[in-house]
C-alpha positions in Angstrom: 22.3 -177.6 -71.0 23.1 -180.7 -69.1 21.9 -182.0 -65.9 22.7 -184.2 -63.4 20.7 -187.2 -64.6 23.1 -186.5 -67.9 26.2 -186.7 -66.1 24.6 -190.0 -64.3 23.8 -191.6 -67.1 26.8 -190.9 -69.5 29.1 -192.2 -66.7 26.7 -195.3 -65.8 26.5 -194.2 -61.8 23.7 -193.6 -59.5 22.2 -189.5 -59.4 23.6 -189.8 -55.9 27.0 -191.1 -56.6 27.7 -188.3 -59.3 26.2 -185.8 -56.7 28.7 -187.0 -54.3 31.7 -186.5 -56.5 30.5 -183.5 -57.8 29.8 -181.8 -54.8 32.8 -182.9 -52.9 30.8 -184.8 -50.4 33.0 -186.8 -47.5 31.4 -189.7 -48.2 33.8 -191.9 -50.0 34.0 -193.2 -53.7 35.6 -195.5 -55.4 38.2 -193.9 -57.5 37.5 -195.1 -60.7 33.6 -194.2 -60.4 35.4 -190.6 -59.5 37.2 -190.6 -63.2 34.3 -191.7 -64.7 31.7 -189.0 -63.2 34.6 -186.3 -63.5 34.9 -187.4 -67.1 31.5 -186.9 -68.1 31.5 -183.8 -66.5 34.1 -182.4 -69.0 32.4 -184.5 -71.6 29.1 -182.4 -71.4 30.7 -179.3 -69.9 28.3 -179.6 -67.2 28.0 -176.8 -64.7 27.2 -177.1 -61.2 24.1 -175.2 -59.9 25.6 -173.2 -57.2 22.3 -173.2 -54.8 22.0 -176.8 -55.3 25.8 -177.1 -54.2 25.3 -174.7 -50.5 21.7 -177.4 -50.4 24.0 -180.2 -50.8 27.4 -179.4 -48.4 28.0 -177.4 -45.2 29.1 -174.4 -45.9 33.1 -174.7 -44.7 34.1 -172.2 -47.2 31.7 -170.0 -45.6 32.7 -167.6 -42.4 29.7 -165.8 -41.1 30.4 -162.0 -39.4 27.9 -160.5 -37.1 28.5 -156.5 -36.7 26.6 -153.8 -35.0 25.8 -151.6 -38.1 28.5 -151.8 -41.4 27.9 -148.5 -41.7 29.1 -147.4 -39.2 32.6 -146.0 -39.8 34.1 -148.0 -37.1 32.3 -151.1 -38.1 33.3 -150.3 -41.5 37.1 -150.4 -40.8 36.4 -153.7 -38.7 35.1 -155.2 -41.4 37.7 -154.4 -43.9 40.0 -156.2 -42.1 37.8 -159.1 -41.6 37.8 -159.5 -45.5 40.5 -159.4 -46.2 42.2 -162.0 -44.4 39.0 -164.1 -45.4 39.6 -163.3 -48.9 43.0 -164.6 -48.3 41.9 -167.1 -47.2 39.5 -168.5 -49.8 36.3 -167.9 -47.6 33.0 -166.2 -48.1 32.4 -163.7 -45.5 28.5 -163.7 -45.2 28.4 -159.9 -43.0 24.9 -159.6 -40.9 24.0 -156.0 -39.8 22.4 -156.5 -36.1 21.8 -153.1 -35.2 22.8 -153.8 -31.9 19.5 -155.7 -31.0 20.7 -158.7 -29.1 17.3 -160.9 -30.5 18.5 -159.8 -34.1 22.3 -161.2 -33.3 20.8 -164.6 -31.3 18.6 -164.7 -34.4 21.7 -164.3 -37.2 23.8 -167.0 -35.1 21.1 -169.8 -35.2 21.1 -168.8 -39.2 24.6 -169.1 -39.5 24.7 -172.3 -37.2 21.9 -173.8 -39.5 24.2 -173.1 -42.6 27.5 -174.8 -41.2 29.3 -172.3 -41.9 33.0 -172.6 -41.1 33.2 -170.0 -38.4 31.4 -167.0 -36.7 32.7 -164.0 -36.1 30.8 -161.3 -33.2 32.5 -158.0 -33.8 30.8 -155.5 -31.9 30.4 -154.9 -27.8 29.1 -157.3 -25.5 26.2 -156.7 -23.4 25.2 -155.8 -20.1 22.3 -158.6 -19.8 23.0 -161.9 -18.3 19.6 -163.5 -19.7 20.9 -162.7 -23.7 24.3 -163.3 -23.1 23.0 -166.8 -21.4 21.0 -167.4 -24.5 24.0 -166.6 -26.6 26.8 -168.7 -25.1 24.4 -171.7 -25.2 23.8 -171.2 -29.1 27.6 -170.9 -29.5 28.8 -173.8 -27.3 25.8 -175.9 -29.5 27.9 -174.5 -32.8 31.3 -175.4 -31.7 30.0 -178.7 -30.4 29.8 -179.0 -34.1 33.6 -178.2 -35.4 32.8 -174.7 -35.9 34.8 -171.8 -34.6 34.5 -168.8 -32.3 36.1 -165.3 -32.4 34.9 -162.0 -30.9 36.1 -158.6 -31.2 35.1 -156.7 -28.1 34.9 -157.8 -24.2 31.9 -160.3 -24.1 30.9 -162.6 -21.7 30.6 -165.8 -23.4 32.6 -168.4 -24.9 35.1 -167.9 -28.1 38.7 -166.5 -29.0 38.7 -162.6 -28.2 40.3 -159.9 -29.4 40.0 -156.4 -27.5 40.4 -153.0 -27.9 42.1 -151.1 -25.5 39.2 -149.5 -24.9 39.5 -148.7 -20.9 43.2 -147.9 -21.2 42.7 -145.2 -24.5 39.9 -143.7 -22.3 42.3 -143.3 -19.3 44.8 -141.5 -21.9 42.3 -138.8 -22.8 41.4 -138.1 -18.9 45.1 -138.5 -17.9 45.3 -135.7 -20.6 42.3 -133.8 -19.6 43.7 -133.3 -15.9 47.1 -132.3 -17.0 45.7 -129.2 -19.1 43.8 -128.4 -16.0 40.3 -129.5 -17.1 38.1 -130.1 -13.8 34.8 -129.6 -14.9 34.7 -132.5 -18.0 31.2 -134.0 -19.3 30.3 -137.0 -21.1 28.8 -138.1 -23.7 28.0 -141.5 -23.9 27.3 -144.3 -26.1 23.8 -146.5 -25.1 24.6 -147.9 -21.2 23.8 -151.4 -22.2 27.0 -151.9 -24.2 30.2 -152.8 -22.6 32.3 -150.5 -24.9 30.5 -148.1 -23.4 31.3 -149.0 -19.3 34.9 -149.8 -20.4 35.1 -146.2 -21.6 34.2 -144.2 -18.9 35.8 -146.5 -16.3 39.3 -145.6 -18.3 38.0 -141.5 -18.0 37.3 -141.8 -14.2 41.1 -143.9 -13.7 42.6 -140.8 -15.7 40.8 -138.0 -14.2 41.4 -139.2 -11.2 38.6 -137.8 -9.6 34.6 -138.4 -9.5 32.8 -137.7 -12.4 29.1 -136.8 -11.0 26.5 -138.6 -12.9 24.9 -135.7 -14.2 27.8 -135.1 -16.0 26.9 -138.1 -18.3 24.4 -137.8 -20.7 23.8 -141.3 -22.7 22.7 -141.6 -26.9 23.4 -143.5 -29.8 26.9 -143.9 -30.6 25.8 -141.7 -33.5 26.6 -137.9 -35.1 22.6 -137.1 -34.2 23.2 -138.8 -30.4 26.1 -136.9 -30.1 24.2 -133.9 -30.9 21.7 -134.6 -28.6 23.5 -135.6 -25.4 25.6 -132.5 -26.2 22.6 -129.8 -26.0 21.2 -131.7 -22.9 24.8 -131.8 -21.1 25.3 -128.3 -21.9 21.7 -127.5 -20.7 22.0 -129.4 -17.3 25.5 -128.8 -16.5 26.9 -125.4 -17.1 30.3 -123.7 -16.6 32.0 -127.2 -18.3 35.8 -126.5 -19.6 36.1 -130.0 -22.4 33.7 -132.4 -23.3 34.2 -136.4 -24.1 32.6 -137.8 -26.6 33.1 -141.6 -26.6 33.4 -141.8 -30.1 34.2 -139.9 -33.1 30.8 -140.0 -35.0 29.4 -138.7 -31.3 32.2 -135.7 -31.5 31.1 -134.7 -34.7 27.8 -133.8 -33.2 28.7 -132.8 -30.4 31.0 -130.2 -32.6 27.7 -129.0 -34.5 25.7 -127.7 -31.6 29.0 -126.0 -30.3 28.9 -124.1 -33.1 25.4 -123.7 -33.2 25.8 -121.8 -29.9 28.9 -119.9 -30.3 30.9 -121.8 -28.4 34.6 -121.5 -29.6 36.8 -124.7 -29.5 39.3 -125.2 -27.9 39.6 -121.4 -26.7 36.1 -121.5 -24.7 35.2 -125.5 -24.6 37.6 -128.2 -25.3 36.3 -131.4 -26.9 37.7 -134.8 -27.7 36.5 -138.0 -29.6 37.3 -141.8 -29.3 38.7 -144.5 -32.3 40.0 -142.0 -34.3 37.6 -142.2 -37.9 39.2 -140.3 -41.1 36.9 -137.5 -40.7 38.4 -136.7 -37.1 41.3 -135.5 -39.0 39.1 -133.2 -41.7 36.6 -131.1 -39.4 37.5 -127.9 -38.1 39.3 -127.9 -35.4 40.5 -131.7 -36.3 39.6 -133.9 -33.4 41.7 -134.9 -30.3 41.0 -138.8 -30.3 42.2 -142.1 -29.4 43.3 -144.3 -32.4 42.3 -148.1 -32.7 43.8 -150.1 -35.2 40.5 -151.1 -36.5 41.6 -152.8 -39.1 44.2 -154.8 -37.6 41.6 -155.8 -34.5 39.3 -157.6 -37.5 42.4 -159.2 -39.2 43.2 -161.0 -36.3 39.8 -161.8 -35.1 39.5 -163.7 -38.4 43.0 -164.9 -38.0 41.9 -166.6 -35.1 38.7 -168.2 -36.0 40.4 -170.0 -39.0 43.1 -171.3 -36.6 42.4 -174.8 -35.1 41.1 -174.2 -32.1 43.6 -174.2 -28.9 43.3 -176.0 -25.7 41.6 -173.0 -24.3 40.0 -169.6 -25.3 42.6 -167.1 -26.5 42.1 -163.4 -25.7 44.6 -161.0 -27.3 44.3 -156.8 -27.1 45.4 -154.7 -29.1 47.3 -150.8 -28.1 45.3 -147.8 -28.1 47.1 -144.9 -28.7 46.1 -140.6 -28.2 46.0 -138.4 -30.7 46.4 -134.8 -30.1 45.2 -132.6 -32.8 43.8 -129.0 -32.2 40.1 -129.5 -30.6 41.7 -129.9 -27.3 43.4 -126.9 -25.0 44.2 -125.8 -21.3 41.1 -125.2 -19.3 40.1 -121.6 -19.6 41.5 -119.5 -16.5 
């Protein structure tokens, strides 16, 4: 198999001239050292070596995406559309599970800053901590200093083209809906409080229900199926003679679900319950899920959309519609 040193020496150029042609370096050379190195290439059909090739260039056909947990079935969908335009795109999506541990995502953005790549993508809520989010808009701002690009998906607090989900505005839907069946005594439960998904949503339920919504009414967990189970059996423990229950996203519902069928709670008839983002399966359990759709997909098409545009004068922000979806786990509040 040949090597560089072969191509080199069959076109009578330097290692480091034929490593510049061959790996598409910006440094210029003379065009008929180019033909010559490019000829001995097809002379001794010889093959790049691809690790050498990421060693030797910054990765600009590269995009680097940094979600909370692929999956997850909302981070799935994300991510889907992500690739896709990507893919259309010619680019590499490198996808970096963080687990939603801000030290994780600080520590996959000085990765992907250190491997040039052409843009980074955050897709996943912001934080509630000034110190990480400091930390993180310092690491960016040193990236784009460099001619890389920004986007977020989700209301952060740090520099970069944003798109949003109507998160605040679906979650005023479902309580707008919730006090028009009658439903006064509501509970929550919530995704972790550090997360800003999390805030935006029940700020959206207070707006529609138009009323206070006492604390103890909110029990926080994993935006899981096992946290949803959990807050469910401690809301239900702490707070009796509740009407519907909001679960601030589907995976959470599902749960939540379980354990009111575990106690023989019939839904909608005795306890309505609703979910949030609208995930396949809230169409396939029994009663199907009242939910709020986002169009996942669409929210990580454009995000990507975005960071492969040249960058604008300033930040862009664009949200996407949130839309409620009534299906049978939701009722009128039991006389």
């Amino acid at each position: 198999m040949a090597t560089l040193a072969d191509v080199a020496r069959r076109a009578g150029v330097s290692p480091a001239t034929a490593s510049r042609v061959i790996n598409g370096s910006s440094k210029p050379v003379a065009g008929e050292l180019r033909e010559r190195v490019l000829r001995a290439v097809a002379d001794l059909r010889y093959v790049p070596n691809a690790h050498a090739q990421l060693l030797a260039r910054p990765q600009r056909s590269v995009v680097g995406v940094v979600v909370h947990d692929v999956s997850d079935p909302y981070f799935a969908e994300l991510t889907r559309g992500l690739q896709r335009v990507a893919t259309e795109h010619g680019r590499l999506a490198i996808i970096c599970n963080s687990y939603r541990d801000p030290e994780r995502e600080l520590e996959y953005v000085d990765l992907l800053r250190a491997q040039q790549v052409a843009a980074i993508v955050l897709a996943g809520s912001g934080y509630h901590d000034d110190e990480v989010n400091a930390l993180l808009d310092e690491r960016l701002a040193a990236y784009a200093a460099t001619g890389g690009r920004v986007a977020v998906i989700g209301w952060h607090k740090h520099r970069g083209d944003a798109v949003l989900p109507a998160n605040q505005e679906g979650a005023r839907l479902l309580g707008a809906e919730l006090r028009r069946l009658g439903h006064r005594r509501v509970g929550v439960v919530a995704g972790p409080v550090a997360l800003t998904t999390t805030t935006d949503r029940v700020a959206g339920l207070y707006e529609g229900l138009a009323e206070p919504l006492p604390m103890e009414r909110i029990h926080y967990a994993d935006f899981t199926r096992d946290g949803g189970a959990r807050a469910t059996a401690e809301l239900l423990d702490a707070v009796p003679g509740l009407t519907a229950i909001v679960a601030l996203n589907d995976s959470m519902a599902v749960g939540a679900l379980a354990v009111l069928k575990e106690r023989g709670i019939r839904v909608p008839e005795q306890m309505s319950l609703v979910g949030f983002d609208d995930m396949p399966i809230a169409a396939d359990v029994t009663p199907a899920l009242t939910t709020v759709r986002l169009p996942l997909a669409e929210l990580g098409a454009r995000a990507m959309s975005l960071a492969l545009e040249p960058a604008a004068d300033r930040d862009r922000a664009e949200t996407l519609p949130a839309e409620l979806v009534r299906r049978d786990s939701l009722g009128p509040a039991p006389a």
